[in-house]
Structure formats: C-alpha cells, structure tokens
C-alpha positions as CSV (number, residue, x, y, z in Angstrom):
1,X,103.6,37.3,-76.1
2,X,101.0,35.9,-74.4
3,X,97.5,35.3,-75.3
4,X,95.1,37.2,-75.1
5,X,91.1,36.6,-75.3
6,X,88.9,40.0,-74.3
7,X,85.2,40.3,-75.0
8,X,84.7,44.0,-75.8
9,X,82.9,46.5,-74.2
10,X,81.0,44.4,-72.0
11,X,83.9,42.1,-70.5
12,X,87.9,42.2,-70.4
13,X,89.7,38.7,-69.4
14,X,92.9,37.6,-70.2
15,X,93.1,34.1,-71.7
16,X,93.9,33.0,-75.3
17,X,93.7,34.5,-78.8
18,X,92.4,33.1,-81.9
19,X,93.4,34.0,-85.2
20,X,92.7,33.1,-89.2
21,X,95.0,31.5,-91.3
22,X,95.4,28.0,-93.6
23,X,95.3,29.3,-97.1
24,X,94.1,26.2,-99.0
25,X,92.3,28.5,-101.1
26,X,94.0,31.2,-102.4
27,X,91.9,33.1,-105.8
28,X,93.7,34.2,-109.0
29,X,95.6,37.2,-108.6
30,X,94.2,38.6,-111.4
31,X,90.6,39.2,-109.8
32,X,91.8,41.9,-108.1
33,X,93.8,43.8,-111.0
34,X,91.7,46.6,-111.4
35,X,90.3,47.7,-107.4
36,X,87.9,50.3,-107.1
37,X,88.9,53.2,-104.6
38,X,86.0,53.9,-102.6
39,X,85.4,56.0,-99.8
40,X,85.2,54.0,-96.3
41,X,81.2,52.9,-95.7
42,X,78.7,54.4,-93.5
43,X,79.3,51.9,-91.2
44,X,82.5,53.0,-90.0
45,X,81.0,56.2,-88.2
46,X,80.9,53.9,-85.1
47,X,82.0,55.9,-82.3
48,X,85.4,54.9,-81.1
49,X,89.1,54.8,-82.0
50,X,91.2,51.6,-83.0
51,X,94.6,51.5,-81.0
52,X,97.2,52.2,-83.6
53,X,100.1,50.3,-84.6
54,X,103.6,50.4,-86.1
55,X,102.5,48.4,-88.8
56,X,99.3,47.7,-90.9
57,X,97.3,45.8,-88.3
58,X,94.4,42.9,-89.8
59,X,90.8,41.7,-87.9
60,X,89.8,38.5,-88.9
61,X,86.5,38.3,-88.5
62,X,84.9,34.7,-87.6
63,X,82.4,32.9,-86.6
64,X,81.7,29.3,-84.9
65,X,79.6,28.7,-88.5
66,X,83.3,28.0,-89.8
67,X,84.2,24.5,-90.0
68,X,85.7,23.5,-87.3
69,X,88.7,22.4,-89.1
70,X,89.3,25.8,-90.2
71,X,88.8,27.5,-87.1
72,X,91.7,24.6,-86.0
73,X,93.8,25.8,-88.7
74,X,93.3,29.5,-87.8
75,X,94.5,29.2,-84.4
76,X,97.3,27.5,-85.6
77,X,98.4,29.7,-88.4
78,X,98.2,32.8,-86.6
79,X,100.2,32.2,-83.7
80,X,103.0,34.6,-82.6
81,X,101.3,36.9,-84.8
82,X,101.2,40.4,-83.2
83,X,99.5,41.4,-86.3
84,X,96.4,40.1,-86.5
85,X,93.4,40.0,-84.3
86,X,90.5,37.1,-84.6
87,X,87.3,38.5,-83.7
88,X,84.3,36.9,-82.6
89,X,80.6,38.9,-82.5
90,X,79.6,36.7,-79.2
91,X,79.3,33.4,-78.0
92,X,76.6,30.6,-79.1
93,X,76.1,29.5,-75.3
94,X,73.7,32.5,-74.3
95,X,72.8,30.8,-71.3
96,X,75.9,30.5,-70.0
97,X,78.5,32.0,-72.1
98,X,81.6,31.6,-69.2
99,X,81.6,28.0,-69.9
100,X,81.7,28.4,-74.2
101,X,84.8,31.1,-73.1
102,X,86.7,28.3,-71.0
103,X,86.3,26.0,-73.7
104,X,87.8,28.4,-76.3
105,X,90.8,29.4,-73.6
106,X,91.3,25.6,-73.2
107,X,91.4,24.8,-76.6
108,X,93.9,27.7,-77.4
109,X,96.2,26.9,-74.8
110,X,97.1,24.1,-76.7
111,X,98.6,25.7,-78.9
112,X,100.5,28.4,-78.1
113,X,101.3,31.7,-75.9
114,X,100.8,34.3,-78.4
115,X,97.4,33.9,-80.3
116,X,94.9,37.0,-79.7
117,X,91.5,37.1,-79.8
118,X,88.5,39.5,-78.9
119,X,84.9,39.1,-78.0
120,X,84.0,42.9,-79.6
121,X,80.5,43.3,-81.9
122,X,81.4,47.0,-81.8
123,X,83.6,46.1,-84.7
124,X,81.4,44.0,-86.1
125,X,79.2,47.1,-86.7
126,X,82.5,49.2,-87.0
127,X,83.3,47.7,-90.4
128,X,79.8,46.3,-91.1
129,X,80.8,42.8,-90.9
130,X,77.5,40.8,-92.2
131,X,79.5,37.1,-93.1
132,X,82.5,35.5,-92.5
133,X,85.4,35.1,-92.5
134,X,86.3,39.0,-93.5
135,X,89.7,40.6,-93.0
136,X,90.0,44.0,-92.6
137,X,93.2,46.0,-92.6
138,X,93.8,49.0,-90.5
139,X,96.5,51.7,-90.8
140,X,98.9,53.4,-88.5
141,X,96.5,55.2,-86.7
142,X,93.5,52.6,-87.3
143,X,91.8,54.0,-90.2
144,X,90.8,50.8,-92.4
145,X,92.9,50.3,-95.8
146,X,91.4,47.0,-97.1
147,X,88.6,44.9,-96.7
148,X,88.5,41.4,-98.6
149,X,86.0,38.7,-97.5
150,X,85.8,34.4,-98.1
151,X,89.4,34.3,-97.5
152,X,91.5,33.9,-93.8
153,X,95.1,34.5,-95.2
154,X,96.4,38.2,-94.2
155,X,99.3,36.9,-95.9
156,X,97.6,37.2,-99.5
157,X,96.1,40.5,-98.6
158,X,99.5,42.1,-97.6
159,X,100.6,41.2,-101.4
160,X,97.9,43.6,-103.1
161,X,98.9,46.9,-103.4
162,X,97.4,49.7,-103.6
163,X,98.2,52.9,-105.8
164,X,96.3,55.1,-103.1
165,X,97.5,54.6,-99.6
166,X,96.1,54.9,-96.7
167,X,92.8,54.7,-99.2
168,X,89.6,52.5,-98.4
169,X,89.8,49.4,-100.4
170,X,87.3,47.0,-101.0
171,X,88.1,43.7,-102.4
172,X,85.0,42.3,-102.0
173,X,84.4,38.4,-101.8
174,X,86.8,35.7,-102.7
175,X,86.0,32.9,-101.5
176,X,82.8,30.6,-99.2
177,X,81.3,32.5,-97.0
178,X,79.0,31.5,-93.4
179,X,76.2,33.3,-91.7
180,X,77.0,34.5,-88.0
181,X,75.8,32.7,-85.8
182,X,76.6,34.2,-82.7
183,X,74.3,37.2,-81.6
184,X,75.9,41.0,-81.0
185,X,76.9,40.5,-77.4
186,X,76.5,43.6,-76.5
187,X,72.4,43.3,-77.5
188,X,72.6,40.1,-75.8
189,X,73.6,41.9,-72.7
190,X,71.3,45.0,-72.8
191,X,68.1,41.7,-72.8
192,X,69.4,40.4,-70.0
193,X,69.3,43.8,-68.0
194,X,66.0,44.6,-69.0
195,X,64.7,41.2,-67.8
196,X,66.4,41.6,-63.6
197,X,64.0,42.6,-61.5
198,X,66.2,45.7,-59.8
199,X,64.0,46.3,-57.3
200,X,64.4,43.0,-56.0
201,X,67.7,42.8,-56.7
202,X,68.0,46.3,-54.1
203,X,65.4,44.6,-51.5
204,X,67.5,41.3,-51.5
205,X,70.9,43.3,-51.2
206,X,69.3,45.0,-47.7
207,X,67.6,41.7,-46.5
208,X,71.1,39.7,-47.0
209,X,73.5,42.7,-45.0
210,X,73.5,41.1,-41.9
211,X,73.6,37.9,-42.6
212,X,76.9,38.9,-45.0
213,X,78.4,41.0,-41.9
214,X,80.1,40.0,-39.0
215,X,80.4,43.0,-36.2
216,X,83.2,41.8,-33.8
217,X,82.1,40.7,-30.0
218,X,83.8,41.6,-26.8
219,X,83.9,40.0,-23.8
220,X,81.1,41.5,-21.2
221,X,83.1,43.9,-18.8
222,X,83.0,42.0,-15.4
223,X,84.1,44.7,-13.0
224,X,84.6,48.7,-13.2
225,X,88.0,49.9,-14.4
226,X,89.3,53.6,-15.8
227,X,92.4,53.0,-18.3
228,X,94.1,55.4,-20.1
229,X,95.1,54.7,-23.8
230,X,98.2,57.1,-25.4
231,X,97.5,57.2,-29.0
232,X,101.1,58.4,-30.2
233,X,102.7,56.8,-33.0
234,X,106.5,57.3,-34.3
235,X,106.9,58.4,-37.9
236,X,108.3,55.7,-40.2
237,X,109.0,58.5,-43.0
238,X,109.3,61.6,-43.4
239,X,106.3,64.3,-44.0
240,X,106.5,66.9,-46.7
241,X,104.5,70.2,-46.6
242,X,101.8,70.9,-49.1
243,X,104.5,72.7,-51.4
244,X,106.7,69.7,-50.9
245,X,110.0,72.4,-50.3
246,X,110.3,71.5,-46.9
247,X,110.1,68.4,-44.4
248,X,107.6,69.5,-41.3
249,X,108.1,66.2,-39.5
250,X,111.1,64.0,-39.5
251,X,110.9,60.0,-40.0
252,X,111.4,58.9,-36.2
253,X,109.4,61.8,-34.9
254,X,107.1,60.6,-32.2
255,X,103.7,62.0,-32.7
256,X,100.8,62.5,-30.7
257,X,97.7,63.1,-32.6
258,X,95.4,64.3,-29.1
259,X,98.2,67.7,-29.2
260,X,97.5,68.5,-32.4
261,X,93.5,68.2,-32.1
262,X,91.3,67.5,-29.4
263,X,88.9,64.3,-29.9
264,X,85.5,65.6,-30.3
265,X,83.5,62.6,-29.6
266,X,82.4,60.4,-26.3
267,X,82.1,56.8,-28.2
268,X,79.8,54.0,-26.2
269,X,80.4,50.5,-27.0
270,X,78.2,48.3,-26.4
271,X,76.7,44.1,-27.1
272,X,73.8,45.1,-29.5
273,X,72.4,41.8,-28.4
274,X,72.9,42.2,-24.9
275,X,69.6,43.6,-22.8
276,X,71.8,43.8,-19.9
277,X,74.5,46.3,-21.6
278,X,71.7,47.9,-23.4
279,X,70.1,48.8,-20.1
280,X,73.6,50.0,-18.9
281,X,74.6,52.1,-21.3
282,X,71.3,53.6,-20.5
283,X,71.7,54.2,-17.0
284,X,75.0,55.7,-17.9
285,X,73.9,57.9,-19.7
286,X,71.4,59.0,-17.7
287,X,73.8,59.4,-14.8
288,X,76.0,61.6,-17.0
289,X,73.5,63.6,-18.3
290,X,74.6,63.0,-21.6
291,X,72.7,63.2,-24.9
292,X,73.7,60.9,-27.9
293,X,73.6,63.1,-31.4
294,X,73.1,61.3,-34.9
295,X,76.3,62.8,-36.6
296,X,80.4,63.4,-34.5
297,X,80.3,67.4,-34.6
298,X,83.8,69.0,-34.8
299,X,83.4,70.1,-30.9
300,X,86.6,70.6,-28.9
301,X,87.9,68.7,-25.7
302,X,88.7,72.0,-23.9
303,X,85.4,71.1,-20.8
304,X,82.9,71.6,-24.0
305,X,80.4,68.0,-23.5
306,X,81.8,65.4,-26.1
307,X,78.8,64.5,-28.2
308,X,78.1,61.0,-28.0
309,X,78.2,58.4,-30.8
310,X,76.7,54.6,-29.8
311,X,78.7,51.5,-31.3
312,X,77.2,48.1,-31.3
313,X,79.4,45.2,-31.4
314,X,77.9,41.7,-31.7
315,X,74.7,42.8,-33.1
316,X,71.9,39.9,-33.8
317,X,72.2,39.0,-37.2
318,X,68.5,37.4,-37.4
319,X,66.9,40.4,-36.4
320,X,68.6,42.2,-39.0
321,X,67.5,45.4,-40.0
322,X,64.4,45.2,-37.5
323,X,66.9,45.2,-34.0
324,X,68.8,47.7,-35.6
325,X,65.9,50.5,-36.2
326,X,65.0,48.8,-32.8
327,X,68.1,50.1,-31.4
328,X,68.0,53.5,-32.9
329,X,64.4,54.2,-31.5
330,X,64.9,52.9,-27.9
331,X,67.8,55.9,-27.8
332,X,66.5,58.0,-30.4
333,X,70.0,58.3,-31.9
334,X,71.7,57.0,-34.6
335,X,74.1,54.1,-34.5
336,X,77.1,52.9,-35.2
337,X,79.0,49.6,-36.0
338,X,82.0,48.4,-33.8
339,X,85.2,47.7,-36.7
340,X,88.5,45.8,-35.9
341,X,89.7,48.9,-36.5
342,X,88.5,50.7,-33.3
343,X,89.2,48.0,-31.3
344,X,92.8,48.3,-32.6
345,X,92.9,52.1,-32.1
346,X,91.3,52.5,-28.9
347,X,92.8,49.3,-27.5
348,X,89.4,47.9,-26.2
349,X,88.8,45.1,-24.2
350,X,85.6,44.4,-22.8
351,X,81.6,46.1,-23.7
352,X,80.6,48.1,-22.5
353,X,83.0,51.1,-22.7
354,X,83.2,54.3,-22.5
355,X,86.0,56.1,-24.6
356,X,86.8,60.0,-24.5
357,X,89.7,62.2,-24.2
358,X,89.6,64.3,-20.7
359,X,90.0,68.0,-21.2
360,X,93.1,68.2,-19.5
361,X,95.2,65.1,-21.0
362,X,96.6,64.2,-24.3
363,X,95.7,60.4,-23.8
364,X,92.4,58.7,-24.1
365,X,90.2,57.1,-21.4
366,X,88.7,53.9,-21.9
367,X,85.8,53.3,-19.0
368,X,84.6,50.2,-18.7
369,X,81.8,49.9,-16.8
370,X,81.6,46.9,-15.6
371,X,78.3,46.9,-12.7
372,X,77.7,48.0,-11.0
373,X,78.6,51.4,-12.3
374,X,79.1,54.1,-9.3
C-alpha cells in the first residue's frame, strides 16, 4: 500500500498518509459503561457519501495544534493501516500551502509506504469536528457508528461495544483536547477566488497567445512549380460497420480518401509576415477570380469553385493580435493558422501555396507560386 496524501474537494495528489496512534493515555474502561444511543447530529446532513468498506473504517481527525511529538507518534502507529484515515481541515501556510504539503510528504516518507492522509474540511463539517484529535468510526456503507474525542488510539475504540449496531454513538471526550488551527480549506479557497481580478486574468490570457504560439515557417517559394500530392493511406486494421456484424474495409486495404469525398476547399498558405507573399497571394487571387469565405462550406470538387480558406505560417509574434485583425481586414476574410499537421498532410514545401483537388483527379495539387506567377 502506498501512501496516500489528498486534499479534498479542492485538490487530489498522491503523496503520504498520516495517521493517529501512541496510546500513552488510555481512560478507565468504566467511563464508558453506560453509552447513550443517540441519533447521528445535524451535522451529518452534509451532502456527500463516504466510500464504504469491508470493515468498520476510523477518521482521525488532527490538527498541527497537536504536539509535535504526537503527530510523530501518529504517523508511526498507524502505518500499514488500511483502516484508518488522518484528516487534516487545511494547511497553516496560506500563502503558500504546496510548500507546508511537501514538508508533510517528506516527513512521511520517512516512515513508511502505507500511511494515508487527506486534506478534506467537508468532513470536518460532515461529523462537526470542532477539536482535536476526534476519531470517528464509519460502517459498511459509511454511516458513522462512533465518535470518541481526546484520544488517537482506534485500537481502544474497536474494544467498546455496542448493544445497537450500526447505531450513532457518542462517547464524548476522553482525554486533552487542541483548537484547529488550520482554516476550512475549502473557505480558504473560495477568498482567494473572489480576490483574482478575472477580467485581467482573460485580457492577459489574449495579450500572452502569441507570444505562447509558435506557427511553423516555410521557406519562400523561389520558382513556380505544379505538384501533385496522393493522399491514400493503407489500413493497419480492420474497420467495422456501425452495427459492428460486418468488416467494410480489410487491414491492408489501400484507401484513398479524395474517392470517397471530394475536398471542398482551395487552402492558400502564406508568410503572415511576408509583404511580398501577402501581395502575392493577392494578385493570385485576383487572377483567379477567387473569393476567400470566413468558414470551409461542404461544396463539391465536381468544377463547382473551391471556397477559399487563407493560412498564415510564420506570423509576427510582436504584432500580435493587431497584424492578425490586420490580416483579416486587408482580405476581408477570416484566417487561419498553418499546423505541423497540414504541412504533414499536404506535404508542403515552400509559401506561398496553393492546395486543391482538380475536378477530374483523386490526388491533390500543391501550386507553389513562386514569381513570378503566369
């Protein structure tokens, strides 16, 4: 088992566990002869399930008030046990509570592999924990059975029975008590979201794209050239139908995606940074007679004019957003980024190109413009 040290709801991380135990003080026997069977408190309408076990599960709920000594002892005695769960309300470090976690998971790999622990004030206010330490034992399917509080020893509260089971039982105090010290987490959390400044947060998220993206860059296209690009593939497995009866392709099939449907779209490519390939894509597409769309209709490739769809490559990153809207006005249409993953498919080379499927062939033609363009 290894350990395991979770802050719950807001965070989950694996780590270390920590767990009560060293039962120097153990209260007469006789304290607890005559239990009163209450109902479980108000508190315990807090809206979630515990996971359910084999076996009576125990919280021990602690605090860094405890002497550290104790806590020592805690980690200690409860290793290996599967049983028990130490559970802490939050951490004392607000400001920086990753570094008071690291501690914790460096101080508990000392000791072992199989000591749990949890970060979760929802069980805090589950079970209306208020001082520490407190155990609280859970059923089969997580309902509490017994609370008893000033003691860390599950051991001694396994030995009290009950004549109701599966009953609330409150024990009530047996030992020294200590405040928490640690906040609710989960209140700590909500503060800290009220005080960010979303707004900013949005505006700085926009301002930082380009500097965060890299577009790819092409060499500049030195000479005209018309190349043809076959986009068939070979099947490395076989492909089922929608009712999965029957195998439509076989793996080892070659297939040719242009049969099956015609590309719609003429794509440009083009240096976003380059006034030279701006100014050529223009006058090619003035020569053409083509009109660049904002969206890639579903038109056919049976003589119907491909809409066209402008890709930028190597776009200026310190102009940001400004070249970009620049960009969009100067062809009144909506742009695109170049990805690795065009490149790949279309097999480009150079900017600026001009990719489209031909009515009358299943391959694709890459024209590269190169200048001058005739």
């Amino acid at each position: 088992m290894k350990h395991r040290l979770s802050a719950v709801p807001i965070l989950f991380f694996s780590a270390a566990g920590l767990c009560g135990g060293g039962a120097d003080f153990c209260p007469a026997r006789d304290m607890y002869s005559n239990p009163a069977v209450t109902a479980a408190p108000a508190e315990f309408s807090e809206n979630f399930s515990l996971p359910e076990f084999d076996e009576p599960h125990y919280y021990v709920f602690i605090s860094r008030s405890m002497p550290e000594h104790e806590l020592a002892e805690l980690f200690q005695w409860y290793e290996g046990d599967e049983n028990a769960t130490l559970v802490l309300r939050g951490t004392v470090n607000e400001k920086n509570p990753g570094a008071e976690l690291a501690a914790l998971q460096r101080e508990l790999r000392k000791i072992g592999d199989g000591v749990n622990i949890e970060i979760n004030p929802a069980l805090f206010r589950k079970f209306g924990i208020e001082t520490v330490p407190t155990i609280i034992e859970t059923g089969r399917y997580g309902n509490a059975t017994k609370r008893l509080a000033g003691i860390t020893d599950t051991g001694y509260l396994k030995k009290i029975s009950t004549d109701q089971k599966e009953m609330y039982h409150d024990y009530g105090t047996a030992g020294q008590t200590f405040e928490i010290i640690e906040r609710d987490l989960t209140e700590v959390m909500k503060e800290k979201i009220k005080t960010v400044d979303w707004m900013r947060k949005k505006e700085q998220a926009v301002e930082n794209f380009w500097s965060r993206r890299k577009t790819p860059a092409l060499p500049h296209s030195a000479v005209y050239r018309k190349r043809k690009v076959d986009l068939s593939f070979t099947l490395s497995h076989d492909v089922a139908g929608i009712g999965r009866d029957e195998i439509i392709y076989r793996a080892g099939t070659e297939i040719n995606p242009l049969k099956i449907r015609k590309f719609p779209l003429k794509l440009i490519v083009f240096d976003g940074s380059s006034g030279r390939e701006i100014k050529m894509v223009s006058q090619y597409l003035a020569g053409t007679g083509s009109a660049v769309s904002d969206s890639a209709g579903d038109k056919g490739g049976d003589g119907r004019k491909s809409e066209i769809m402008l890709v930028v490559s190597n776009l200026d990153a310190s102009s940001g957003w400004n070249g970009f809207r620049q960009l969009e006005e100067y062809f009144d249409s909506g742009i695109f980024l170049l990805t690795p993953e065009l490149i790949k498919r279309f097999n480009l080379e150079f900017t600026p190109s001009a990719v489209y499927q031909e009515p009358t062939e299943d391959v694709i033609t890459v024209e590269e413009l190169g200048e001058p363009h005739n």
